[in-house]
C-alpha positions as CSV (number, residue, x, y, z in Angstrom):
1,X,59.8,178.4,96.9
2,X,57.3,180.7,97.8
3,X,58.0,184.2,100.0
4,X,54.6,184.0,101.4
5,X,53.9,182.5,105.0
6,X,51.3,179.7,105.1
7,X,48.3,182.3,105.5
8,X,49.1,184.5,102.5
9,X,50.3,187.2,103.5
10,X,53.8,188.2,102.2
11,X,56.7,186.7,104.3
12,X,60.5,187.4,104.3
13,X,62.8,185.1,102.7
14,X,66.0,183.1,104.6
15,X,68.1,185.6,103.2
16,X,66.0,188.8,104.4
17,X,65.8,190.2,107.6
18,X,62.6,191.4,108.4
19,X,63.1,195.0,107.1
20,X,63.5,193.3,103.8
21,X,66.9,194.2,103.3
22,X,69.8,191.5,102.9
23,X,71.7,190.8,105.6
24,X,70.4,193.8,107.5
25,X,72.3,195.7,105.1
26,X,70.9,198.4,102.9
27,X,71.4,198.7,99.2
28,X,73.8,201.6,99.5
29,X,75.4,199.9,102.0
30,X,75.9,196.8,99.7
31,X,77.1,199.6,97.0
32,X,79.7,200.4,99.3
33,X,81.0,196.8,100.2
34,X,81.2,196.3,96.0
35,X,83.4,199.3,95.6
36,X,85.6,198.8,99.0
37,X,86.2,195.0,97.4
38,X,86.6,196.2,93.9
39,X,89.4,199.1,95.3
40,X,91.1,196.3,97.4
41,X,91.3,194.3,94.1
42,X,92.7,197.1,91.6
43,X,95.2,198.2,94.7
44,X,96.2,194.4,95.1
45,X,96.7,194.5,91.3
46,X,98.3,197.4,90.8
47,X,100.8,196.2,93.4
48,X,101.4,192.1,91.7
49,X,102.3,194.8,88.6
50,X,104.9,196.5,90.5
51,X,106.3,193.5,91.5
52,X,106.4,192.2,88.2
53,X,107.7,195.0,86.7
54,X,110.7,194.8,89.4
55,X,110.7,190.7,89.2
56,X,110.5,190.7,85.8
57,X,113.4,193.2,84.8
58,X,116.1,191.7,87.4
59,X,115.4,188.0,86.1
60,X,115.1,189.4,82.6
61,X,118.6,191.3,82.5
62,X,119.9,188.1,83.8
63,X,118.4,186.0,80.8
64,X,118.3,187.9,78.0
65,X,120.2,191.4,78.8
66,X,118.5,194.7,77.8
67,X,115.9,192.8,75.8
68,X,114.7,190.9,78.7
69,X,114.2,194.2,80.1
70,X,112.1,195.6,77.6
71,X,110.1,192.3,77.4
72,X,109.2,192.4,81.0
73,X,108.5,195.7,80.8
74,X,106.1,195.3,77.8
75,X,104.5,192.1,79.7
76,X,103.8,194.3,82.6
77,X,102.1,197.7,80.6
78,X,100.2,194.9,78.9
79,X,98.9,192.8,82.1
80,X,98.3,196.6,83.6
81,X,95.9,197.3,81.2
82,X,94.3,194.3,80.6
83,X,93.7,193.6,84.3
84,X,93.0,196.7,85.6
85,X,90.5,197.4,82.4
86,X,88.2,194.9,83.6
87,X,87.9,196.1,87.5
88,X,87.4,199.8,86.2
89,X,84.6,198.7,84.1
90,X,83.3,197.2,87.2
91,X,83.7,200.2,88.8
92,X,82.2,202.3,86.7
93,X,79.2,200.2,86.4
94,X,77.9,199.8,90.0
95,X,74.8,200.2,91.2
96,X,73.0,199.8,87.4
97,X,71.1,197.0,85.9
98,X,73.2,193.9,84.9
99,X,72.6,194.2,81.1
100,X,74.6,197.7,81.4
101,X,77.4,196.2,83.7
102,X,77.5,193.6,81.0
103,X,77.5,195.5,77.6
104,X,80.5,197.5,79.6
105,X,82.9,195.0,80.5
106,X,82.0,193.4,77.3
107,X,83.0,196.5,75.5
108,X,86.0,196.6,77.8
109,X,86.9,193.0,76.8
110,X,86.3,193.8,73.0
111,X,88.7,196.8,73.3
112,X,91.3,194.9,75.2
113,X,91.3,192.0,72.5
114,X,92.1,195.3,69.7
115,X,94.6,196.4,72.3
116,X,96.4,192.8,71.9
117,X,96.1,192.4,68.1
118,X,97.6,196.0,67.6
119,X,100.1,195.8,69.9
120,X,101.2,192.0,68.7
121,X,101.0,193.7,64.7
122,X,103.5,196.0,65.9
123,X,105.8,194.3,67.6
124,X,106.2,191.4,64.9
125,X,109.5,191.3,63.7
126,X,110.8,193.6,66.6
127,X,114.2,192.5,67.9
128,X,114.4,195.3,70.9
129,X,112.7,192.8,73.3
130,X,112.7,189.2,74.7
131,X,109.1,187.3,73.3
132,X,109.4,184.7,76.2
133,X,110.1,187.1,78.8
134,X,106.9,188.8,77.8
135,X,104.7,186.2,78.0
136,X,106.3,184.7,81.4
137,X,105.6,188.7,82.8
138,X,102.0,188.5,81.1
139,X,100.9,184.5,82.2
140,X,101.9,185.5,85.8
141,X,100.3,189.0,85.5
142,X,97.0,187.5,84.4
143,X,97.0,184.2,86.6
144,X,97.7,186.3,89.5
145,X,95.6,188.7,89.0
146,X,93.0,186.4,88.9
147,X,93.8,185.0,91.6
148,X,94.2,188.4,93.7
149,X,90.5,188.8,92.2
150,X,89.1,186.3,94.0
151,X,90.7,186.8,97.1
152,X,89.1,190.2,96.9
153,X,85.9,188.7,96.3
154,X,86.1,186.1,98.9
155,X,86.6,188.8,101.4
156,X,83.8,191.2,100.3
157,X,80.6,190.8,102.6
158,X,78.3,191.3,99.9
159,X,75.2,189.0,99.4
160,X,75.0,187.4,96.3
161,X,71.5,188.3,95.7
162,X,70.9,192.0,96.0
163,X,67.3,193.1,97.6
């Protein structure tokens, strides 16, 4: 599809307005809608951890005691930082060319897969904490951050292609 009108001279395309911007919006202005939706999404986060961590130590004391606690607790710290790892990298990378937003979460995801294998290591063999307990806290503290994620996305008014 061509963005020139029939007579050659340069046209807008059905996504433009005719100041060329998208949406009548200007790219700072699209800048702003990306940080506003990725704040709503580490806030929303930040709060499904919260719960969790509150969730996740009463039903915890109930199964397994004080090692319940400890395992919700550790399934928490860990869906923390592996959630909120991935929207600061985002954060940190808007408004610059793709292949740098994608060498940084990249490197983000890199270091978070370390994280996992170190912490893992250390905790093999460790009796001061429910396993199951932590990986019911971290499933839900992944899945829902995922979905939270996309509810923040869904909301954003941000075009998919930026001028």
């Amino acid at each position: 599809m061509s963005d020139q009108t029939p007579d050659g001279t340069p046209g807008q395309t059905p996504d433009q307005t005719p100041d060329g911007t998208s949406e009548g919006r200007t790219f700072s202005e699209v800048q702003a809608g990306e940080r506003a939706m990725l704040r709503r999404a580490m806030l929303s986060t930040l709060l499904l951890v919260g719960g969790l961590v509150v969730l996740g130590c009463a039903v915890g004391w109930f199964v397994a005691g004080v090692q319940g606690v400890w395992g919700a607790l550790l399934g928490a710290a860990l869906a923390a930082f592996f959630c909120a790892t991935t929207i600061w990298s985002m954060q940190r990378t808007i408004g610059r060319p793709p292949t740098t937003m994608a060498a940084v979460v990249m490197g983000a995801w890199l270091a978070k897969v370390v994280v996992l294998v170190v912490v893992l290591a250390l905790l093999r063999g460790a009796d001061f904490y429910d396993p199951y307990v932590l990986f019911v806290v971290l499933a839900l503290g992944a899945v829902g951050s995922a979905l939270l994620d996309y509810q923040a996305v869904r909301g954003a008014r941000i075009p998919y292609v930026q001028p």
